[in-house]
DSSP file (Angstrom, degrees, kcal/mol; ACC not computed):
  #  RESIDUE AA STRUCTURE BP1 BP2  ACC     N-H-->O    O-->H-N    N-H-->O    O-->H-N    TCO  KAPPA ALPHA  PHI   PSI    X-CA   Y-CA   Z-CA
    1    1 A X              0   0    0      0, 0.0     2,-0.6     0, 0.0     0, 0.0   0.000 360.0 360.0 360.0 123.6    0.0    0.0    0.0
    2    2 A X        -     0   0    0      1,-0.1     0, 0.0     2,-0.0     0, 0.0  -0.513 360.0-126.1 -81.6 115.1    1.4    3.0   -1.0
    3    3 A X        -     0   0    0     -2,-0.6     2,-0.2     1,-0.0    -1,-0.1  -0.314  31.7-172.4 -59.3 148.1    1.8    6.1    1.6
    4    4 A X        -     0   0    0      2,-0.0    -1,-0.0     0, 0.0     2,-0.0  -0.932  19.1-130.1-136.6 127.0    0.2    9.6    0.6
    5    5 A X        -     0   0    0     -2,-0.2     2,-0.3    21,-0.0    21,-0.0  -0.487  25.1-171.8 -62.6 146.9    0.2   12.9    1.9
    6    6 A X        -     0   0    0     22,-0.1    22,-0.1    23,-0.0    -2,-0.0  -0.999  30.9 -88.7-131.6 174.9   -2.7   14.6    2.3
    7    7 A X        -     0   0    0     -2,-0.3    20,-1.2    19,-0.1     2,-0.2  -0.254  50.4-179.9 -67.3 150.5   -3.7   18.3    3.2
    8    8 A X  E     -A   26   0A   0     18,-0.2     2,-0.3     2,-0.0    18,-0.2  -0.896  10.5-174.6-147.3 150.0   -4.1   19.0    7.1
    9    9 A X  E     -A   25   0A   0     16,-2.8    16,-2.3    -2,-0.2     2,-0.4  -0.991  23.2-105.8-162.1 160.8   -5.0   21.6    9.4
   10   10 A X  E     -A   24   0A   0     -2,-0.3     2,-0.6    14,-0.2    14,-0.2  -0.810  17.7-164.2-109.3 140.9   -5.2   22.6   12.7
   11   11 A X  E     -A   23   0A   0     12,-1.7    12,-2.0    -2,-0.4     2,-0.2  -0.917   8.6-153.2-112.3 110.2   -8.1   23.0   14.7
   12   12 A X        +     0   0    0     -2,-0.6     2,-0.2    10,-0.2    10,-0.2  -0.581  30.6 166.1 -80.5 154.2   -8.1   25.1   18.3
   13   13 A X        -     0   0    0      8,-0.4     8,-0.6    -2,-0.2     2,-0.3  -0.549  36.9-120.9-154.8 171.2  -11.0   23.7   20.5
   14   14 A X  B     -C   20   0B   0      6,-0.2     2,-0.3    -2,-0.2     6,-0.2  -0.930  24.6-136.3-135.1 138.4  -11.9   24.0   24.2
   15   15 A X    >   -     0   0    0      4,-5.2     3,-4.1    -2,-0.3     4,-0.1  -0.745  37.7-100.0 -94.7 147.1  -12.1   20.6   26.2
   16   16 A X  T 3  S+     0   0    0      1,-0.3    -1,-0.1    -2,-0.3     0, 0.0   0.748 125.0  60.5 -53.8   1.3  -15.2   20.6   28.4
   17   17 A X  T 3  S-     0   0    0      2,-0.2    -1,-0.3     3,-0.0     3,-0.1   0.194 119.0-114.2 -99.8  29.0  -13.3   21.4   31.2
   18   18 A X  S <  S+     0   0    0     -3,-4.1     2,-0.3     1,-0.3    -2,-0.1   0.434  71.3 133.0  24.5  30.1  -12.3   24.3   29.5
   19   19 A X        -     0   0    0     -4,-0.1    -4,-5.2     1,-0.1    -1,-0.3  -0.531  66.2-102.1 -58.1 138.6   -8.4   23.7   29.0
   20   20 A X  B     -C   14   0B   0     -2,-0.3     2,-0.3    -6,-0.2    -6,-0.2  -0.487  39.6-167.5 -53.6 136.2   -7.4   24.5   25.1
   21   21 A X        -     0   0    0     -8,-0.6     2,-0.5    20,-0.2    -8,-0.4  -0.915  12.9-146.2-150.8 125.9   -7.0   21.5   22.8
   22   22 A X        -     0   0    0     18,-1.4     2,-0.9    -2,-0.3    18,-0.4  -0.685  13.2-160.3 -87.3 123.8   -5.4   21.5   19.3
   23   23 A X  E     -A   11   0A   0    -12,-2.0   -12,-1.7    -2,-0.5     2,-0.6  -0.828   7.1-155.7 -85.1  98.7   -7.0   18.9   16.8
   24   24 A X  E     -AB  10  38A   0     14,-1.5    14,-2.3    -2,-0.9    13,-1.8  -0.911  22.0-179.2-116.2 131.2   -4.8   18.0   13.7
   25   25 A X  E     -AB   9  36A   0    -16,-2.3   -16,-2.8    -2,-0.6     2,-0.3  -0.589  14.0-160.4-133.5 137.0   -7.7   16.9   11.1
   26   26 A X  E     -AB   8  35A   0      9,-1.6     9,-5.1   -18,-0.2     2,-0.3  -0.938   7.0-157.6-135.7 136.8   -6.6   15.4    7.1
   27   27 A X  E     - B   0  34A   0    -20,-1.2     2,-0.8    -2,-0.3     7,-0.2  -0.687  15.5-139.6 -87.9 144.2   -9.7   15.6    4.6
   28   28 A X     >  -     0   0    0      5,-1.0     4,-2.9     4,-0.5   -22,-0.1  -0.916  15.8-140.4-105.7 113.9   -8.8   13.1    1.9
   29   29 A X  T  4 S+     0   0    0     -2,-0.8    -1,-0.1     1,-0.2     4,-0.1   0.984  89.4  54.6 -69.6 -41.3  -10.2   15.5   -1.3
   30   30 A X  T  4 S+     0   0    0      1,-0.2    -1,-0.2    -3,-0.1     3,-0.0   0.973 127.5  15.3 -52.6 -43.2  -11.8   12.2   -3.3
   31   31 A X  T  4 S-     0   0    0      1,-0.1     2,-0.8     2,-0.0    -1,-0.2   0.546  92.8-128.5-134.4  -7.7  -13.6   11.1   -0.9
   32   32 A X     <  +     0   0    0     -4,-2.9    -4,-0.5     1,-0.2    -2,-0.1  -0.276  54.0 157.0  68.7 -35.6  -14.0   14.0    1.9
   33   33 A X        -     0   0    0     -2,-0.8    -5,-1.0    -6,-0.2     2,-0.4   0.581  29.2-151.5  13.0 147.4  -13.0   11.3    4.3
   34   34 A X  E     -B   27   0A   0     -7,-0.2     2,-0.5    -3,-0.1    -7,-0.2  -0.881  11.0-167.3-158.1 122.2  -11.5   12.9    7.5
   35   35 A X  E     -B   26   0A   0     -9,-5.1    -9,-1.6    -2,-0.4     2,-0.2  -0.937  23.9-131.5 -98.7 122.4   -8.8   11.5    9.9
   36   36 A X  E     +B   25   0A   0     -2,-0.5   -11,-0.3   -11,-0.2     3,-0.1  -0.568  24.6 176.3 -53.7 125.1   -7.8   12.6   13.1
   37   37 A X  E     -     0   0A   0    -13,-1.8     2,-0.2    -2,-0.2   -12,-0.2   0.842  65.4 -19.7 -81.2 -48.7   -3.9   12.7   12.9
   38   38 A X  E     -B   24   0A   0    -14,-2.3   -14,-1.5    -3,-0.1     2,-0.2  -0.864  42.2-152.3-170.7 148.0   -3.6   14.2   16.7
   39   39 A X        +     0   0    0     -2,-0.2     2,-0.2   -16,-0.2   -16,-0.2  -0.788  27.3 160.3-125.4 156.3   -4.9   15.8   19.6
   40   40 A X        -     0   0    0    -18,-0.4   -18,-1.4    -2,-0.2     2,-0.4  -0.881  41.5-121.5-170.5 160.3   -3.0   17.9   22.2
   41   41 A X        -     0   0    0     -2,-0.2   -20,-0.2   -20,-0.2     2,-0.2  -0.908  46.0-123.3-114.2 138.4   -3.2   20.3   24.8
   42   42 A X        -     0   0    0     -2,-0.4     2,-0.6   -22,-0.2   -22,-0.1  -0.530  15.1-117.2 -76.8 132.7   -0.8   23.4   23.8
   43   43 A X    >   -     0   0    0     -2,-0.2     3,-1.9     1,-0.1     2,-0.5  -0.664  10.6-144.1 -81.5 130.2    1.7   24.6   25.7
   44   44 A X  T 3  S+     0   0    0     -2,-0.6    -1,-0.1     1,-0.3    -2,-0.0   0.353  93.5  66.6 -87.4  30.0    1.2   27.8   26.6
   45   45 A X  T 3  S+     0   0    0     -2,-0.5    -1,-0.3     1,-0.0    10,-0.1   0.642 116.7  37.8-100.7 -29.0    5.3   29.0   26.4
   46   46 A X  S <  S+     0   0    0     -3,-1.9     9,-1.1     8,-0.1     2,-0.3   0.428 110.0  60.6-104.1   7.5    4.6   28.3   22.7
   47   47 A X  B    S-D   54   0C   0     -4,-0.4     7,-0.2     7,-0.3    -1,-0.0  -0.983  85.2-101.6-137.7 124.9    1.1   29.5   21.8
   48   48 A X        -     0   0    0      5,-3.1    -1,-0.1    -2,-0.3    -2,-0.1   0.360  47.7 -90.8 -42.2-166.7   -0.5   33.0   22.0
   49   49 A X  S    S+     0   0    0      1,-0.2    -1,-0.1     2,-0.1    -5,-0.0   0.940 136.5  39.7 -67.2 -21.2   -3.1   34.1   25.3
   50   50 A X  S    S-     0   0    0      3,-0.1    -1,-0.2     1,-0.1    -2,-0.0   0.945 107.8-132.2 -94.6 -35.8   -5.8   32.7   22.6
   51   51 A X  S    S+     0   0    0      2,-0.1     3,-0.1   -31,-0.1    -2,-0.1   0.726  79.6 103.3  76.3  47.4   -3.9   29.7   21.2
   52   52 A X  S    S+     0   0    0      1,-0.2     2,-0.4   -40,-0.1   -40,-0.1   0.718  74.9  53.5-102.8 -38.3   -4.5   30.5   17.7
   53   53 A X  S    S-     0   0    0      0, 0.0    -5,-3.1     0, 0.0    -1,-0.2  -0.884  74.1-139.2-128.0  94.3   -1.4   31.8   17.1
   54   54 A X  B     -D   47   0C   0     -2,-0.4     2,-0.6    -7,-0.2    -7,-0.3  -0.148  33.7-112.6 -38.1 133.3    2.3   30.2   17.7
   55   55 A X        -     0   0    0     -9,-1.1    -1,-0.1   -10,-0.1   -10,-0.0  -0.548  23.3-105.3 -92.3 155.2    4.9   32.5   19.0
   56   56 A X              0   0    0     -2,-0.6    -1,-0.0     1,-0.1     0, 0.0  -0.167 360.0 360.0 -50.8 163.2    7.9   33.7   17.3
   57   57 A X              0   0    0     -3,-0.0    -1,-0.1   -11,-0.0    -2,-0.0  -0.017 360.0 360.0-154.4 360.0   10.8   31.9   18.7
C-alpha cells in the first residue's frame, strides 16, 4: 500500500473542562474522508493568550 500525503490543518477547540486542545484533522479530497492525525493540549510558552497563534521563537 502506497503512503500519501494529504492536506491538514489545525483546529483550536476547548475541552469541556475548558483547557485549550489543538486537533490535527486530514480531509482526503476524493472522498471527503477525515482523519484525526492528533490531539493535544498546547503549551502555553509556545502559543499566544488565545492559542491560535504560535509564537515567534
Amino acid at each position: 500500500m502506497a503512503s500519501e500525503l494529504i492536506p491538514s490543518e489545525r483546529v483550536a477547540a476547548g475541552s469541556p473542562n475548558g483547557l485549550p486542545v489543538h486537533v490535527l484533522v486530514a480531509r482526503e479530497s476524493g472522498t471527503g474522508n477525515c482523519h484525526v492525525v492528533t490531539v493535544y493540549r498546547p503549551d502555553p510558552a509556545l502559543w499566544s493568550s488565545d492559542f491560535k497563534t504560535r509564537r515567534q521563537s
